[in-house]
N, C-alpha and C positions, 0 to 999 in steps of 0.2 A: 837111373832114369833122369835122375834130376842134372848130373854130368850131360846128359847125352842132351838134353834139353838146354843148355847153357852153351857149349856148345855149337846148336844147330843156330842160335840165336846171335851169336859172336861172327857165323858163319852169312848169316842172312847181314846181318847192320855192316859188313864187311861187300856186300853187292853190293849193299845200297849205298855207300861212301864210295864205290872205283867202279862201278859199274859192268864186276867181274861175272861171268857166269857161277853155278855153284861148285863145278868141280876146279875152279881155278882159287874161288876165295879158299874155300875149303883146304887146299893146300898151303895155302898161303896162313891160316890160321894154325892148322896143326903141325907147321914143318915137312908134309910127309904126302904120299899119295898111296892108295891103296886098290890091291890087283881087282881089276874088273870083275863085279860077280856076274855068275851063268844063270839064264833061265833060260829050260827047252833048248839047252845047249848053244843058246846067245851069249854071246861076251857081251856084257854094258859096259861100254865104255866112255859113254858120254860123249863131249864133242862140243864146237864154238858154233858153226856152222852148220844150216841141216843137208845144204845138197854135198859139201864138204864130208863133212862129217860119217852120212850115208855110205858112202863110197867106199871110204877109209874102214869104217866096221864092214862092211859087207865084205871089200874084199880080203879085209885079215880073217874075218869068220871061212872065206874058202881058202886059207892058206898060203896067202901070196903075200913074202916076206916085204918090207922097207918101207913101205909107203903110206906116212904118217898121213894124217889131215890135211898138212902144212903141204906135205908134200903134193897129195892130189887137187887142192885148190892150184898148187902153183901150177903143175902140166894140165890143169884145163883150163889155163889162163890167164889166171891170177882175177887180177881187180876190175873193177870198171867203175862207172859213175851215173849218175841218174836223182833229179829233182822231180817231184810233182805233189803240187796242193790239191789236193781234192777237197770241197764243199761239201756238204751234205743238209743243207739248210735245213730241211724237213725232217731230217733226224734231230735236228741240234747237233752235227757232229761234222768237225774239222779233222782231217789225217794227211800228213804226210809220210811219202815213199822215198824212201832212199835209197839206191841202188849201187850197194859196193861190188857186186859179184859181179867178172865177166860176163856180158852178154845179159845181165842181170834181168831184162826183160822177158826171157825167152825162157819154156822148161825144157829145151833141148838139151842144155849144159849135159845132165844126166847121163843121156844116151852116146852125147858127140865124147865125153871124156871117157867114158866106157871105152866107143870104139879108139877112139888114141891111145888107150893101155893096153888093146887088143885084144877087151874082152869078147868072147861071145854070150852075145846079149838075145835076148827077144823081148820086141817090145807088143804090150798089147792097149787097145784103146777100142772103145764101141760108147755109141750112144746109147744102149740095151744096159738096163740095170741087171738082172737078169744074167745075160753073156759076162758084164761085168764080174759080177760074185762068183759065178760056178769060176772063171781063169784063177779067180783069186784062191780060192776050195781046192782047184786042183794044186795050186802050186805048193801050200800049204800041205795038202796030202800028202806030195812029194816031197818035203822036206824042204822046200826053198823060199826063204824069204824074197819077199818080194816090197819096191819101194813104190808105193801110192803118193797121190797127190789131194789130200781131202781138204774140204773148208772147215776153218780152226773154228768157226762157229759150232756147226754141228756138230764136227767130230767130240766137242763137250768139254773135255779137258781143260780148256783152256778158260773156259767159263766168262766166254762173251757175252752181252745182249742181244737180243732180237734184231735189233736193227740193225746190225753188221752180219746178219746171215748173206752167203755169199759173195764176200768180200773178199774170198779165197783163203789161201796158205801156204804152207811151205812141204817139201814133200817127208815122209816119215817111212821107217822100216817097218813090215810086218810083217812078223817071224816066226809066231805060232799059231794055232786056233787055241784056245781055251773053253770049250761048251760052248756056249752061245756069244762067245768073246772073241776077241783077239790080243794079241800081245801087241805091242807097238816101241819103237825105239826113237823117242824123240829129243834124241841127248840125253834122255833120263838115266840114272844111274842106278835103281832099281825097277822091278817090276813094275807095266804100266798099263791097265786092260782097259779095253775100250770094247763096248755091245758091238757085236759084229753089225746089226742093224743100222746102230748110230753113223759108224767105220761107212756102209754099204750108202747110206745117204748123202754122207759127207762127199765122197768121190764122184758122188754125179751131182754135186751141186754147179760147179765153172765150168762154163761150156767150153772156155777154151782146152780146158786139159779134162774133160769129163772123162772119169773113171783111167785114166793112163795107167798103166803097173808096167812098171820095169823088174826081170829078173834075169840075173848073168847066171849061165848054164856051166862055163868053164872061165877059169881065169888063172894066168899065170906069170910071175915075176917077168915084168919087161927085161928084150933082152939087150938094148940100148937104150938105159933107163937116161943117161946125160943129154942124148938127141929129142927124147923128150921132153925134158926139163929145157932144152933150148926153143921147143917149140912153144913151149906154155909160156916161157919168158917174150917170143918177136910177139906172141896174142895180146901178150900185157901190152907191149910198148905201142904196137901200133891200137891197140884200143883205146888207151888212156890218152895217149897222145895225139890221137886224131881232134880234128876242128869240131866236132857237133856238139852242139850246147846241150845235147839230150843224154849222152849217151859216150861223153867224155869228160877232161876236165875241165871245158868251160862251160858243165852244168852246174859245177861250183862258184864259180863268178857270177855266172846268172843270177842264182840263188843269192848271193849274197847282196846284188844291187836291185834284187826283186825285195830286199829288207828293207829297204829306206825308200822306195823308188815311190812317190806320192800321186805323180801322175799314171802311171798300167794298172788295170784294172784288176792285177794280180801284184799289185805292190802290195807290203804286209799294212803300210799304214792304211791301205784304202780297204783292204780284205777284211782286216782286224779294226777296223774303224770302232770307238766305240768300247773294245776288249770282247764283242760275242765270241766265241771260237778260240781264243787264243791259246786256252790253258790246255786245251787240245793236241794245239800245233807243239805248242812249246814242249809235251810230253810226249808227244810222238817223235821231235826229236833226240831227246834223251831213250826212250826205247830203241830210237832204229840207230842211233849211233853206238851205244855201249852195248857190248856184248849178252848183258844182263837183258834186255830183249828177246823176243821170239826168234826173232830172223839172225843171229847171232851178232852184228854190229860191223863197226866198221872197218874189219878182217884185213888191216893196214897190219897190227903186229902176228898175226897170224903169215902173212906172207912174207914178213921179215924171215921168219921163223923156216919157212920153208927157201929163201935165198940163203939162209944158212948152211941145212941139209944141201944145198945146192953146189956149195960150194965146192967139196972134193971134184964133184963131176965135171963144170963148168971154169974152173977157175975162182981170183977174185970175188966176192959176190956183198963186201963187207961195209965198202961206204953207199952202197945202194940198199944194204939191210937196215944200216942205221938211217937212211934220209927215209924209207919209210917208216921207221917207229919213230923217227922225227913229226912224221903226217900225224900218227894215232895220235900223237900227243897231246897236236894241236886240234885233234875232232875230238878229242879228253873234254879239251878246252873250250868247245862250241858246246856239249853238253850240259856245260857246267855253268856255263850264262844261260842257256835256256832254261835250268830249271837248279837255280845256283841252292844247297842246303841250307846256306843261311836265311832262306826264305820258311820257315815254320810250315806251311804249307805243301812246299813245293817238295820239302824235307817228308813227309806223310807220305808222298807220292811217291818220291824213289823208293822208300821203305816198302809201299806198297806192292811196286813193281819186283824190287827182290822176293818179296814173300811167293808172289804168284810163279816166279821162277822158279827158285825152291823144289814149291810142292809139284812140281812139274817134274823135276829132277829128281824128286823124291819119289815118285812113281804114284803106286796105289795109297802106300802110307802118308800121301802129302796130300788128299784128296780135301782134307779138310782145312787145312792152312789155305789151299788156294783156291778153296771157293769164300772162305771167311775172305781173304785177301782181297777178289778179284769184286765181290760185293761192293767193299767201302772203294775201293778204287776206281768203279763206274756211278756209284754215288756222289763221291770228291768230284767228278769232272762234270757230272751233270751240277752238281751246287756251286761249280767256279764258270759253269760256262757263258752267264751273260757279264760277268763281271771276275778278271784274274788278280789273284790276292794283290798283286801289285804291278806296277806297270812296267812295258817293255820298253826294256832300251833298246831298240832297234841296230843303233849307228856299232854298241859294242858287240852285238852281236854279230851284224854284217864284215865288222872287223876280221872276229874270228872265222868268216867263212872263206873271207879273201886269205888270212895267214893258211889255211887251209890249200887253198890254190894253189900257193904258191910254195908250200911244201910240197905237193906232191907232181907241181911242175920238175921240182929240182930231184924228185924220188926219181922220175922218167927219164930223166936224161941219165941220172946215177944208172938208173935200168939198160939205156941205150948203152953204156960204155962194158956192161957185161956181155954183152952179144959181141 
């Protein structure tokens, strides 16, 4: 015990110094990785990404051989780009959004990369709670997992505050019933139950995606699996590489001249006037950038990873793999000025972020870690938020959002020359 305890703790201060998820520190601590365990005949296999990730488990649980993580982010696309501050005066709460996933706005991804593997899917969605649960009931009867979309508030786990009810989330596996439960796969690496109640509230919380459940009836090994890989690579190029400051990459330029920019009303000096909000901002970019996050990060060396696997298929794929893990590097680097360890504080706060990961990945056994966690962690940010333990540098931070840009300018064009 005392092993396993030392250990899990070498494994956690190992997230919170690279801002790994826990199946990645974890290997990186032991040397070694270890075969997915089964519950109700689910592989856990964990995972970076939850719409990624999803896919990847689901379709290796119905037997459809090659298609890594890596792999199925890259044919649905790969990457994209996305800035937004939000305010929350009334709460006392600042968040921002970061959007690395193709199409990153949208919960179509799901459905649309389903249909490009050629699964057959059916999709079910109703404003009826009610309609909602029995689809969910039956498909469980029938033995097939199915991928919902609940708010990370309700659904409990996650162990938010009140005032971020509705704020949404990210979508998860649900693979068994358990009594009045449900099983759930959200990267976690062991069992993980959620009140079927809690689950049934959660998904008609976002009216945009109220109550959605995806379940693929049949699926099997593409039989031009390169033609697809070349389709998911022209998504990237023309995505990233298009002009919109929303929803490209000069939403990272944006972002970074919205850091120093004194006169727009969404400049950081003029927003964070003061320091209200900041330790907010600054940890919302360290969660939404590093993988140790909910949302899994900024999935730059993950799609390296899948221009690798790429490569037999497509050709060359090697100085475009390296210019984007060139990119992570440099959003390593933006996290790291946001909420640098040498800060005492700020050092509490990544700690605290791996912990709540963890127990998440830990399934039902982490229950207690990450509510102890997510407690002092919503305390720390309410007692830093009229005043941040120390002040922002703006100029070096905007640094790093342009060295950003301009890495994953030259990732796009490495990208363009594989086509």
């Amino acid at each position: 015990m005392t092993s396993g305890k030392h250990l899990k703790a070498r494994i956690r201060a190992r997230m919170a110094k690279t801002g790994e998820r826990y199946s990645t520190a974890r290997r990186h601590v032991t040397g070694a990785s270890e075969p997915a365990p089964t519950d109700h005949g689910w592989a856990l296999r964990g995972g970076t990404h939850p719409d990624s990730a999803n896919l990847a488990n689901l379709l290796a649980h119905l037997g459809v051989p090659g298609l890594s993580e890596a792999m199925v982010l890259g044919i649905g696309g790969g990457l994209g780009a996305g800035y937004i501050l939000w305010e929350f005066k009334e709460h006392r709460y600042t968040h921002l959004t970061l959007g690395y996933r193709y199409r990153w706005n949208y919960i179509d991804w799901t459905a649309r990369t389903l249909d490009r593997l050629g699964a057959t899917t059916r999709v079910h969605a109703t404003a009826g709670g009610k309609g909602a649960a029995a689809a969910l009931s039956e498909r469980l009867d029938a033995g097939q997992p199915a991928i919902v979309w609940p708010d990370r508030q309700l659904v409990g786990y996650w162990h938010l505050p009140p005032h971020v009810d509705g704020f949404g989330g990210h979508p998860v596996v649900v693979y068994a019933a358990a009594g009045d439960a449900v099983r759930v796969d959200d990267r976690n690496v062991a069992p993980l139950t959620v009140e079927r109640a809690a689950l049934d509230r959660a998904r008609a919380r976002v009216s945009s995606y109220r109550n959605n459940l995806v379940v693929v009836d049949a699926a099997t090994a593409p039989a031009d699996l390169a033609a697809l890989v070349r389709s998911g690579i022209a998504d990237c190029v023309a995505h990233l590489g298009a002009e919109s400051a929303s929803f490209a990459l000069p939403a990272w330029r944006k972002w970074g001249r919205l850091m120093t920019d004194t006169r727009n009303a969404k400049g950081w000096p003029k927003v964070f006037a003061g320091g209200a909000g900041l330790t907010d901002a600054l940890l919302s970019i360290w969660e939404g950038v590093e993988p140790v996050g909910a949302f899994g990060g900024h999935l730059r060396d993950l799609y390296a990873d899948f221009l690798d696997e790429a490569a037999p298929l497509v050709g060359e794929t090697g100085a475009a793999a390296e210019a984007f893990r060139e990119a992570g590097r440099r959003w390593h680097d933006v996290a790291e000025a946001a909420l640098p360890a040498d800060v005492p504080e700020y050092e509490r706060l990544r700690e605290l972020t791996a912990d709540l990961a963890a127990g998440v990945a830990a399934g039902d056994a982490g229950a207690a870690i990450r509510a102890e966690a997510a407690g002092e962690l919503w305390a720390s940010r309410a007692e830093y938020h009229d005043k941040p333990p120390v002040a922002a540098d703006y100029g070096a931070l905007a640094a790093r959002v342009e060295a950003v840009y301009e890495a994953e300018r030259d990732a796009v064009d490495a990208l363009r020359r594989v086509l």
